[in-house]
ZAGUSE-541455 format. One record per residue (C-alpha): residue number from 1; residue in one letter; x, y, z. Coordinates in pm, 1 decimal, m for minus. Each point is the difference from the previous one (the first is absolute). Layout:
ZAGUSE-541455
+-----+---+----------+----------+----------+
!   k ! r !       xx !       yy !       zz !
+-----+---+----------+----------+----------+
! NUM ! A !        X !        Y !        Z !
...
+-----+---+----------+----------+----------+
This chain:
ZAGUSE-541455
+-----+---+----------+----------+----------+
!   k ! r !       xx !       yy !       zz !
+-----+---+----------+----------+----------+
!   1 ! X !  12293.3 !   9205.8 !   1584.7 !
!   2 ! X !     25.4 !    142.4 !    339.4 !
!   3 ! X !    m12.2 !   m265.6 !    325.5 !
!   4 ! X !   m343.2 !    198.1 !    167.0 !
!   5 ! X !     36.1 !   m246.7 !    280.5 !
!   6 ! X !    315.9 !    197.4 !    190.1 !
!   7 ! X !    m99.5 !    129.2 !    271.0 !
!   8 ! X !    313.8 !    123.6 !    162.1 !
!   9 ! X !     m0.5 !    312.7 !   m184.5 !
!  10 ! X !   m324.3 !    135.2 !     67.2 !
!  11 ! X !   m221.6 !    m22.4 !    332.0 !
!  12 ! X !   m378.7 !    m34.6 !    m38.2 !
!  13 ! X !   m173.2 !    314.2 !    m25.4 !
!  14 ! X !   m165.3 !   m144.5 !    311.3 !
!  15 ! X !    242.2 !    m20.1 !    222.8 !
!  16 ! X !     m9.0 !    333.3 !    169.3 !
!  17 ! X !   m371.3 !    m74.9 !     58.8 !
!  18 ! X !     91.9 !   m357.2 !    163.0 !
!  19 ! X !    263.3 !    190.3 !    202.1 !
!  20 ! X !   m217.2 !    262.2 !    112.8 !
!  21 ! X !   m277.2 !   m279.7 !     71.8 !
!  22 ! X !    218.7 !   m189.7 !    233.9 !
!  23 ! X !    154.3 !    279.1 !    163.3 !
!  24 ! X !   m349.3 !    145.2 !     78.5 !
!  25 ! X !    m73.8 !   m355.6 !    121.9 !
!  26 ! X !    288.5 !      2.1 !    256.5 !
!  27 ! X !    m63.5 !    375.1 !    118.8 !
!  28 ! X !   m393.7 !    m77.1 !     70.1 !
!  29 ! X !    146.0 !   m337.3 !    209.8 !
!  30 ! X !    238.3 !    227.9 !    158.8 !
!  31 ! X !   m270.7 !    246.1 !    109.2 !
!  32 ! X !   m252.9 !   m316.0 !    103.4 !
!  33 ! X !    266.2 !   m181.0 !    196.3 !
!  34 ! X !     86.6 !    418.9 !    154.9 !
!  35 ! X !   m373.6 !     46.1 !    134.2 !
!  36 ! X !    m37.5 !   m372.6 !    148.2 !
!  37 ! X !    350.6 !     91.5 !    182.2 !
!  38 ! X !   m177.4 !    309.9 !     85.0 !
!  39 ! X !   m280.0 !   m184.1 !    179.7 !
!  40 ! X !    244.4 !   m228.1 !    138.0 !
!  41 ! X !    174.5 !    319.0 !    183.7 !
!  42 ! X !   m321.8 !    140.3 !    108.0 !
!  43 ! X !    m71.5 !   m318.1 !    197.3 !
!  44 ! X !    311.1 !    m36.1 !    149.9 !
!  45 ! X !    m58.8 !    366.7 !    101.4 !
!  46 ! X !   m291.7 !    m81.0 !    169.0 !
!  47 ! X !    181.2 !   m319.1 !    190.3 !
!  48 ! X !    234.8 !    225.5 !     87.1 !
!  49 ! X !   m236.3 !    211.3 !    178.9 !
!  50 ! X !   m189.6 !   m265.0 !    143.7 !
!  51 ! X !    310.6 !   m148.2 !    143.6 !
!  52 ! X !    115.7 !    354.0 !    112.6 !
!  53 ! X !   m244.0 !     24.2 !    281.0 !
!  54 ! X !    m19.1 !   m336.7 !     75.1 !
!  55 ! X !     30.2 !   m182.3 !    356.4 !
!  56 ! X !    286.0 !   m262.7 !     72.2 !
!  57 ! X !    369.1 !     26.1 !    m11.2 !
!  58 ! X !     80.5 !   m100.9 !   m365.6 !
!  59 ! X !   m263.8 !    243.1 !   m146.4 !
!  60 ! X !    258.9 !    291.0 !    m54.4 !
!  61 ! X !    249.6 !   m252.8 !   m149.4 !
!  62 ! X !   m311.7 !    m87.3 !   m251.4 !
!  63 ! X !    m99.0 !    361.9 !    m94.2 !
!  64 ! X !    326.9 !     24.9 !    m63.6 !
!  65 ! X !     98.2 !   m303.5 !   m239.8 !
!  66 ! X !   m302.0 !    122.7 !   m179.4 !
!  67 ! X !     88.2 !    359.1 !    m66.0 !
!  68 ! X !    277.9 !   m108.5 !   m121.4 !
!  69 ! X !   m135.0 !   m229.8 !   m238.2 !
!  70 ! X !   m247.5 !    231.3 !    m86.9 !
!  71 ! X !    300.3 !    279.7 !    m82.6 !
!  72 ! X !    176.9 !   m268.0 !   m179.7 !
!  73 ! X !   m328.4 !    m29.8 !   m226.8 !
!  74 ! X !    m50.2 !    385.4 !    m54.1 !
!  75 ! X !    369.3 !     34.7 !   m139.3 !
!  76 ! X !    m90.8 !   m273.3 !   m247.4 !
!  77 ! X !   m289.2 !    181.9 !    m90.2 !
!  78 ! X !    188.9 !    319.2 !    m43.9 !
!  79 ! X !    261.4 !   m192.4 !   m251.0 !
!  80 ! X !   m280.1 !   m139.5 !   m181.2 !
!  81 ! X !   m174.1 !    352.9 !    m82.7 !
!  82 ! X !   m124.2 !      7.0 !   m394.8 !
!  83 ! X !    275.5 !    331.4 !     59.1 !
!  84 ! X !    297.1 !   m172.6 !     68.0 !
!  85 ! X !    m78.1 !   m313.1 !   m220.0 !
!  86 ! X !    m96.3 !    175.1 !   m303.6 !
!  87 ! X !    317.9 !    103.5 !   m130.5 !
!  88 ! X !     92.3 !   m406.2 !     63.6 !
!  89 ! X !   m197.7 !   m123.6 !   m223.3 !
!  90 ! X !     26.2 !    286.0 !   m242.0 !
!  91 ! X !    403.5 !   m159.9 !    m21.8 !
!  92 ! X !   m128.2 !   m336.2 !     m4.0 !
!  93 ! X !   m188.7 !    114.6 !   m325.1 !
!  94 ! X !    246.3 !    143.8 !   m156.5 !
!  95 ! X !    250.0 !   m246.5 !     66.1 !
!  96 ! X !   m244.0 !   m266.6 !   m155.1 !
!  97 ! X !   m106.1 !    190.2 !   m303.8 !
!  98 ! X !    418.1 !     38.1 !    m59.7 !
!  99 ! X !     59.3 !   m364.3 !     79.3 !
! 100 ! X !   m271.0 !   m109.4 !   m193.9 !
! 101 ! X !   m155.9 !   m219.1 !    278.0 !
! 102 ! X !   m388.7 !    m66.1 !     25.4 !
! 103 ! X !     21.5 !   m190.6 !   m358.4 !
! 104 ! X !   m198.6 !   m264.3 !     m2.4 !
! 105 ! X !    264.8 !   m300.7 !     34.5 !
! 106 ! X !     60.0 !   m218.4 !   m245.8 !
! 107 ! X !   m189.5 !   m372.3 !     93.4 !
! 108 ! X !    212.4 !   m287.3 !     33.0 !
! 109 ! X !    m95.0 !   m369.3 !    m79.6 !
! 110 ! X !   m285.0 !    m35.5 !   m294.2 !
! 111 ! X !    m49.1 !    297.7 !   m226.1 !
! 112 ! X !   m259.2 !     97.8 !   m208.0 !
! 113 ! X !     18.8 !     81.4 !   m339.2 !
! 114 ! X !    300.4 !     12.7 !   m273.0 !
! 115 ! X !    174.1 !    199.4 !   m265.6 !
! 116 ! X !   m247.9 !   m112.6 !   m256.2 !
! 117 ! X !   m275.7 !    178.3 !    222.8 !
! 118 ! X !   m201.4 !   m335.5 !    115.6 !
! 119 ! X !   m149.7 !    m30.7 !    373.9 !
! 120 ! X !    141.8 !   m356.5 !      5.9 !
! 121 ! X !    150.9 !   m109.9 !    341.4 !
! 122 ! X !    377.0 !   m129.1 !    m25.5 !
! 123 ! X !    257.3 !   m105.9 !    219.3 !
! 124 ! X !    292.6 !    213.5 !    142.1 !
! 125 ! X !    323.6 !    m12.5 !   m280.4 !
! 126 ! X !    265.6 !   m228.3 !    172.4 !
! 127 ! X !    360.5 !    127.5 !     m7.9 !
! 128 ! X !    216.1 !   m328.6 !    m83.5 !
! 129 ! X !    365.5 !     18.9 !    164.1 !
! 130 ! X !    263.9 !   m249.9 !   m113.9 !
! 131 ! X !    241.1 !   m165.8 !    235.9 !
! 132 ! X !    341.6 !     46.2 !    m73.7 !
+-----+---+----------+----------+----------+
């Protein structure tokens, strides 16, 4: 009778919707974490501004560190588009559907069950070395 229990043969039919799931998961953080540095840039913007027309002698120097920060920010923003980053994780999922990764791992320490089919708990199998 055939050993059922390989799994290095076949992947689990879901897989692709695991990959998928976790891939949307990272584009939707990407996109959240895009908008708040979105908001971040309009503010500095707006410092920028204030600090633009501004009395005293280090005001210029001011408006300036925070354009730049604020241009710093919008190229960010412009690497993170969902255009540019698509394709990235499109290779990410097709590089983990290949190399079979988002299995679920196998646990170490107690296990449950056997080959008889019981839920019984047992300990980990110890591999005995001899000493030469």
């Amino acid at each position: 009778m055939a050993n059922t229990d390989d799994t290095s043969k076949k992947q689990p039919a879901s897989e692709s919707g695991e990959v998928s799931a976790a891939t949307s998961k990272l584009e939707q953080t990407f996109e959240a974490e895009r908008a708040r540095l979105i908001q971040i840039h309009s503010v500095i913007h707006c410092l920028y501004e204030v600090l633009l027309y501004a009395e005293g002698e280090e005001a210029g120097t001011y408006a300036e560190a925070a354009h730049l920060a604020a241009m710093l920010i919008d190229e960010v923003v412009m690497q993170l588009d969902p255009v540019r980053i698509k394709p990235l994780v499109q290779a990410v999922q097709r590089s983990a559907r290949m190399q079979g990764r988002y299995d679920i791992p196998e646990p170490r320490g107690l296990q449950l069950g056997n080959k008889e089919g019981d839920d019984s708990v047992r300990e980990p199998s110890v591999l005995s070395f001899s000493r030469h």
